[in-house]
N, C-alpha and C positions, 0 to 999 in steps of 0.2 A: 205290069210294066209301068214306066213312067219317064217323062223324059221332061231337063232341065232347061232353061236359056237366063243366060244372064242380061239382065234390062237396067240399065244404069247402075252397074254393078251390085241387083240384088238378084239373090237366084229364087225362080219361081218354080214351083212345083205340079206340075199338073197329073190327076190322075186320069189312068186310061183303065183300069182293070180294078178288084180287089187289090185289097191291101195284104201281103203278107208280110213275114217275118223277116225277109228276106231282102224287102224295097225299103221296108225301116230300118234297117242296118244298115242300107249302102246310104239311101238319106241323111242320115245321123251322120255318118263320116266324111260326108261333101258339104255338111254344115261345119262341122269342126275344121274342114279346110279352111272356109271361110271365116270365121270368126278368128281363128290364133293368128292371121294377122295384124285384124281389128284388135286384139285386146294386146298384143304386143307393141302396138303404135300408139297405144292409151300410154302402155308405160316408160316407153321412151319420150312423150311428151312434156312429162313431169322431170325437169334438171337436176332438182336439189331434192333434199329431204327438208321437212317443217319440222320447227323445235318449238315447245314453247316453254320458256321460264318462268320465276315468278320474282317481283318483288320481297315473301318470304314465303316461311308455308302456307298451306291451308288459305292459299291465295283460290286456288278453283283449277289448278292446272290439269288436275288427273279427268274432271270431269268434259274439263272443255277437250283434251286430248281425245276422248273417250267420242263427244261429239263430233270431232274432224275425223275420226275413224269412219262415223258413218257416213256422212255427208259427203268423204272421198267415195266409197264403197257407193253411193245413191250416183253418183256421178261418175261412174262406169270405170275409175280406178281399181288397183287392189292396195289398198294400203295394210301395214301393219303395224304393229305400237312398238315401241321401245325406249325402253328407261336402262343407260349403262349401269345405276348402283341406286336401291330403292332402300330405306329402313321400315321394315314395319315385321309386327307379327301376324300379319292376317295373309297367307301363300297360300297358294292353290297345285296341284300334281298335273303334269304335261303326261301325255297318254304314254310317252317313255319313259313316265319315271324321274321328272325332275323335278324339283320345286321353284318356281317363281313368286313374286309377286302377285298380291289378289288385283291388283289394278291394272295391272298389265293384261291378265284374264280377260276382266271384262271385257277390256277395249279390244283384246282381240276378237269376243263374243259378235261387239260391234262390228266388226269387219268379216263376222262371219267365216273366219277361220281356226281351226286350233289353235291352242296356244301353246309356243314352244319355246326354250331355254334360252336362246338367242333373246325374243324380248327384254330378257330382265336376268342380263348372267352375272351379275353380284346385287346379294340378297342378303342384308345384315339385318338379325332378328334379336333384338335386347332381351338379354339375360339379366338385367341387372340395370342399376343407373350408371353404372359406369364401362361395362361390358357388353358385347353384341355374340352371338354366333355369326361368323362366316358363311354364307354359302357361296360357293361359286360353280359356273357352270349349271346352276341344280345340287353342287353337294357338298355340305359342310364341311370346311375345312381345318374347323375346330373356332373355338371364342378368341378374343379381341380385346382389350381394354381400347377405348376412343383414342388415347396419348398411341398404344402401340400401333393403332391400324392406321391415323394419321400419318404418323410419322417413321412406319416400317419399309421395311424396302422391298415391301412385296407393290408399292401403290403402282412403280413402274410395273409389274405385271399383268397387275388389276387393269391398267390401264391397254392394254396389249392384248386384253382378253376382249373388253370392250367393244374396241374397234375390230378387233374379228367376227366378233357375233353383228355387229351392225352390217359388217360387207356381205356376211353371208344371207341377213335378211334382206339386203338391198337387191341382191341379186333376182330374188323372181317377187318383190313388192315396189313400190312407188304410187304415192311419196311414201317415205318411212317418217310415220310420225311419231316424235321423241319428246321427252318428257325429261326436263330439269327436276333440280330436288333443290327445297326450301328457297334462298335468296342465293343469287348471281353475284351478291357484290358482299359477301363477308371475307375480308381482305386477309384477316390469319390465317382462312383455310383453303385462299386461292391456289395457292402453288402445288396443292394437291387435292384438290380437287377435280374428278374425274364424271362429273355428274352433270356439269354446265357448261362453260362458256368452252371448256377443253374440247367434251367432244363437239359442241358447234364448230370449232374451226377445225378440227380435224374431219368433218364432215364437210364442211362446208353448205351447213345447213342455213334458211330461213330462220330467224330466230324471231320471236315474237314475245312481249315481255307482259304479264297477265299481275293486275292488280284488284285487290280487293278492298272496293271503294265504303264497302257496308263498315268495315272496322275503323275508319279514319282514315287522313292525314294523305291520302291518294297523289298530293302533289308531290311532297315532299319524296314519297317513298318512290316516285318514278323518277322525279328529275333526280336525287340520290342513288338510285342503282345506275342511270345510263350515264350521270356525270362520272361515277367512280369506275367507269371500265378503261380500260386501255382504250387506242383507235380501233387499233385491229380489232381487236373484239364489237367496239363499238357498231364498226360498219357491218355487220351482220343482223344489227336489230333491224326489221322491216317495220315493225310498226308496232305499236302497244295497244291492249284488252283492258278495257276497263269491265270489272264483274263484279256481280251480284248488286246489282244497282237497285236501290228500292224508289220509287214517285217515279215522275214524269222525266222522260227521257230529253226532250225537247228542252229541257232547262240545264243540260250540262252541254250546250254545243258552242258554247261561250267555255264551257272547260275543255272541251277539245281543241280548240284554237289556242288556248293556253300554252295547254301540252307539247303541241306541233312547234311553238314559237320557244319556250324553253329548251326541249331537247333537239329539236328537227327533227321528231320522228314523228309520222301523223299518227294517231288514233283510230283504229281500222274495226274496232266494235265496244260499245255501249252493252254488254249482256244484261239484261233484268233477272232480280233476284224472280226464281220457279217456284210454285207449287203446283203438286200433284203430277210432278215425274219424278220416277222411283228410280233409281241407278244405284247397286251397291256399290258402298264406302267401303275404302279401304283402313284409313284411321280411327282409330279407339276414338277420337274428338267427335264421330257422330254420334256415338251412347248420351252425348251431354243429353240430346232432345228424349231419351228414351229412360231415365231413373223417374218417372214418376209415378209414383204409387195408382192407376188408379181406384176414384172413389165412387161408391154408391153403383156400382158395377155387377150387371145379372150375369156376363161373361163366367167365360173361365179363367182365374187370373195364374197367369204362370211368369214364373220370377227365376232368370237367369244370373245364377252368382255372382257380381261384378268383381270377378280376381284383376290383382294389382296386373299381374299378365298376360291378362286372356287375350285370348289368338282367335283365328276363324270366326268371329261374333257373327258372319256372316251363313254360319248354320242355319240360327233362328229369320231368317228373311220372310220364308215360307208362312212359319205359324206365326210371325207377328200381322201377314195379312191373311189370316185364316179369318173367315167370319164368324165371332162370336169368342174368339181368343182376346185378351189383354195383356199382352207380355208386354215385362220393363224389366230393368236392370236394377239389381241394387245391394249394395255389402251391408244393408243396414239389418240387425237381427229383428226389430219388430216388425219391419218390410216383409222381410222373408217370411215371417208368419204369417203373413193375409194371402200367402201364394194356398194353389190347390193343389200347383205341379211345379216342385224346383228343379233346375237345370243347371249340374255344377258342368262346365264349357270346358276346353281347352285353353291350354297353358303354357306360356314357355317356359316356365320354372315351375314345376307341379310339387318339390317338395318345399321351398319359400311360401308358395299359395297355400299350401298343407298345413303349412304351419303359422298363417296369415287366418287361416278359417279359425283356428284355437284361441288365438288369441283377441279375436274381435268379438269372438262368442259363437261365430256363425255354423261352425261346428256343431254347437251343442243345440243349437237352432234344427238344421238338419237332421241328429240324431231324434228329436222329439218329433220333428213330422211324420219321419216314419213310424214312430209308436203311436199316431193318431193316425193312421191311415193313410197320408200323403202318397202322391206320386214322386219319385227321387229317381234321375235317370244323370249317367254322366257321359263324358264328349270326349276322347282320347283323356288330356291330363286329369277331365276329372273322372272317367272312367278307372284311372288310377288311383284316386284320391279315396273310392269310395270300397274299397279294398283293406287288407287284412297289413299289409307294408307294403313298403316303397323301397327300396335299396338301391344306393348308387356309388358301387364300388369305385369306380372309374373317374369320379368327381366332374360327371359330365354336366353337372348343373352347379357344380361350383366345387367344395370339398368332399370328397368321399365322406356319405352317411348313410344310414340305416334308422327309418323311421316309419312310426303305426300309421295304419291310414284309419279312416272313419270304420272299422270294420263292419259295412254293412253289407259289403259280396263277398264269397270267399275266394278271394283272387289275391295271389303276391304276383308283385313288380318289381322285375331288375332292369334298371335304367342300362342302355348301352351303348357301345361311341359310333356304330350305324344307326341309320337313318332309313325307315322305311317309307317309301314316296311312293308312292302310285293311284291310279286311278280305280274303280272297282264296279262291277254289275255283282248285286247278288238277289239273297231271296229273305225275306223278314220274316222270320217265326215259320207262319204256317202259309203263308200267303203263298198264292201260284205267281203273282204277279214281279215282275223284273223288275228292284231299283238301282238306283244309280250311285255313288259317292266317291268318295278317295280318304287316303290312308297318308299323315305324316305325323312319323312318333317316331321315337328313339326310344326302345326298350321292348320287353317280353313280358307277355303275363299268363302264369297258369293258374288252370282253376281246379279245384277236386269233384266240380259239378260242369257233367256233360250237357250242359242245358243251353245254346248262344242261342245270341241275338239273330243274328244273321248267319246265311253259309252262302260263302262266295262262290261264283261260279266256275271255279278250278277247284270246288271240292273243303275246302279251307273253313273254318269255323272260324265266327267272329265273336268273341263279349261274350257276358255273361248274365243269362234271364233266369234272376232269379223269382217273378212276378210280374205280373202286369203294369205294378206298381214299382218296382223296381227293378232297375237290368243296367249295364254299362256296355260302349260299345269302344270301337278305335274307327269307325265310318264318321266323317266328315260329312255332312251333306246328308245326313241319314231322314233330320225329318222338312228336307224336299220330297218325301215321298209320298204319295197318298195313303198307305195300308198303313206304314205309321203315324202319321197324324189320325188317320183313323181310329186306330187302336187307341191311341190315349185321351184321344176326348171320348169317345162310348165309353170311357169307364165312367163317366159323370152323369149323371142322371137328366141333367138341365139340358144337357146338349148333346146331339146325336151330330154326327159329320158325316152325311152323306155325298157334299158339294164335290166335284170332280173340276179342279184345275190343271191347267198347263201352264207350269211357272217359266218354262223357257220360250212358250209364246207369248206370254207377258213379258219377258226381259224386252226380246225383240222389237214389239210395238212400244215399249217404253224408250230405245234405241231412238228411235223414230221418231217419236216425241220431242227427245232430248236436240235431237238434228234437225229440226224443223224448228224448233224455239231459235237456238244459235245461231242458223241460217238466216234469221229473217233479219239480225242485229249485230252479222259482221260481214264486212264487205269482201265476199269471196272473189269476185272480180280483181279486186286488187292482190289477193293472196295469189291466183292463180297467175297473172299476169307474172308475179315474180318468182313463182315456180318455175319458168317455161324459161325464165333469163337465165342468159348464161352468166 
């Protein structure tokens, strides 16, 4: 038995007996009485949602987003992320089956919750330079020209879909923290624009404006976005980010006072440019740091095909911090020679990239690795690439064609106008052990060899093994797994991979990382204080 008393409203527990099964259940549930008050008065303390915009792209806003996920979460909120309309091709599958945004992911990762369609319920993925696929909700709605999606009269829906998915995450998170796309203040595409300043004031959110001081011109570009807004709009900025700051911080507090006096909005953090915390990117712009050959290397060098549309780059995270790996990116044919193991990636246009591989030579690059022995492994589109044809009646990747692939597996693919999204556990070759990935392709492939890669844990066969050194799979996420990475460095004589990591307890403490850096260089104090105003 055991019996409770509450002492300045904490309850204390005393034993008088053994412990059974029985006094820990009743226990547990007279703590949970207690707490879902507490954690229900956290989130009514929080008034608004926090936004942050940026002066353009590739300002730092996914990442700083990413860091106030945690550092609400460390400070006993539950926040969640959300971006009403994201462009990229790097998506991630919600355990029901939808696709979102890869940035949205993370930050949910940050906050320690799944991630689900509400974050990021329009999702346009570029087909082309001048077209996008649609997704909404999680699910493609079909392609887009930029003229047609600006200027359609679906944006009023787009827009209605938005603010429903935001109410419905507001309701069990706070703050809901949201995330603009590119610049606030490009005036052609304001009146449809559904991504900035719209839903700020349809929220009525905190907005915070994030500049990135490392490229230049930091005055111009702030006092030029908060001069060009409306009022209304205006009075919503709380205060502006100055990021990725390289030297002494102490010598821009004379440009902070600048700032305050030009726009009247104060300056509420200075972030220093980071190294050695690791946060996956969402944009193809981080591959810049990654195309370099390297040189005079006892590693293993492995070279991921840099297609004009590769998707998911965020596969290879795992084995670019494998110890004793060298992976880089690169379309270049002598590059790709000095590899040991190529990796043709996914795609959002896989017969463009197909026929992008031909004509750069990279193809016939490929075809000759594997007559010397090479390792040649492909990733959903290039899984298809590395196949016998491609067919795509339906012109879902632009015109209806029929084209050869590399035939190096004996696999045909018919492209199709579903979309297969989901998440997966399965089992790698021969291994007992459980890995984890996800599945987003549009099309079917059969093979005349019973041989896969994987078999999922509904029974389901994945890809096709046809060697150690070659196989294709549709698993996203496949080499996060230890038995694969395993298997393809033991084929190399120089290097054995015994090492056993946890790549999702290293996200975590990199989380941490990232929220302690931010923390120490923006004045939360004042963030929170305007949270809690009404």
């Amino acid at each position: 038995m055991f019996q409770w008393s509450a002492v300045h409203g904490r309850a204390t527990v005393v034993l008088v007996s053994s412990f059974n099964l029985y006094v820990i259940f009743a226990f547990l549930k007279i703590c949970r009485l207690f707490l879902r008050p507490v954690m229900t008065s956290r989130i009514k303390s929080v008034k608004k949602p926090i936004m942050l915009v940026g002066t353009g792209s590739d300002v730092g806003k996914s990442i700083l987003n990413t860091a106030l996920c945690r550092i609400f979460l460390q400070d006993g909120f539950q926040p969640a992320p959300f971006k009403a309309q994201n462009m990229s091709l790097n998506s991630h599958a919600t355990a029901d089956g939808y696709e979102i945004g890869r940035a949205q992911a993370v930050q949910a990762e940050a906050c320690r919750i799944p991630c689900r369609v509400e974050m990021n319920p329009i999702l346009l993925k570029p087909t082309g330079d001048l077209s996008s696929q649609v997704v909404l909700n999680g699910k493609p709605i079909g392609n887009r020209t930029a003229k047609s999606y600006f200027r359609g009269e679906d944006k009023s829906r787009f827009l209605e879909e938005a603010i429903r998915a935001f109410r419905m995450l507001a309701k069990n998170h706070a703050p809901v923290v949201m995330e603009g796309a590119g610049s606030i203040s490009e005036l052609n595409l304001k009146d449809r624009d559904i991504a900035n300043m719209r839903m700020a004031k349809e929220t009525q959110a905190d907005v915070y404006l994030v500049a990135d001081i490392d490229r230049g011109g930091v005055f111009g570009s702030v006092y030029g976005t908060i001069e060009l807004l409306p009022d209304e709009e205006r009075k919503l900025v709380k205060g502006i980010i100055i990021n990725k700051f390289r030297g002494d911080i102490s010598l821009f507090e004379d440009g902070k006072k600048m700032l305050k006096e030009l726009t009247d909005v104060p300056v509420v953090g200075v972030i220093p440019y980071y190294h050695n915390i690791y946060i996956e990117e969402e944009d193809s712009v981080a591959l810049e740091g990654k195309n370099k050959l390297p040189k005079g290397s006892k590693g293993v060098k492995i070279a991921v095909v840099l297609l004009r549309h590769i998707s998911n780059f965020t596969d290879f995270n795992v084995l670019e911090r494998t110890p004793g790996v060298h992976l880089y990116y690169t379309n270049k044919p002598d590059e790709l020679e000095e590899a040991e193991i190529i990796i043709i990636p996914g795609t959002k246009n896989t017969v463009a990239d197909l026929q992008f591989l031909r004509k750069s030579g990279l193809a016939k690059t490929i075809l000759n690795a594997q007559v010397d022995g090479k390792a040649i492994y492909g990733i959903c589109g290039g899984y298809q690439m590395l196949g016998a044809c491609i067919d795509d009646p339906y012109g879902v990747e632009g015109e209806a064609i029929k084209v050869p692939g590399l035939g190096l597996l004996p696999i045909s693919t018919t492209l199709s106008k579903e979309k297969r999204t989901e998440q997966c556990r399965f089992r790698f070759r021969d291994s007992g052990n459980e890995c984890t990935g996800y599945e987003i392709h549009m099309g079917t492939t059969t093979t005349r060899l019973r041989k896969p890669v994987a078999v999922l844990d509904n029974g389901i066969e994945d890809g096709c093994y046809l060697s150690p050194k070659l196989w294709g799979t549709y698993i996203h996420g496949i080499f996060n797994n230890r038995p694969v990475i395993k298997e393809i460095l033991n084929l190399h004589t120089d290097h054995r991979s015994d090492q056993e990591a946890n790549y999702e307890n290293y996200k975590q403490e990199q989380y941490d990382l990232l929220a302690g850096h931010v923390r120490k260089h923006l004045d939360m104090n004042y963030i929170y204080q305007s949270l809690r105003a009404l």
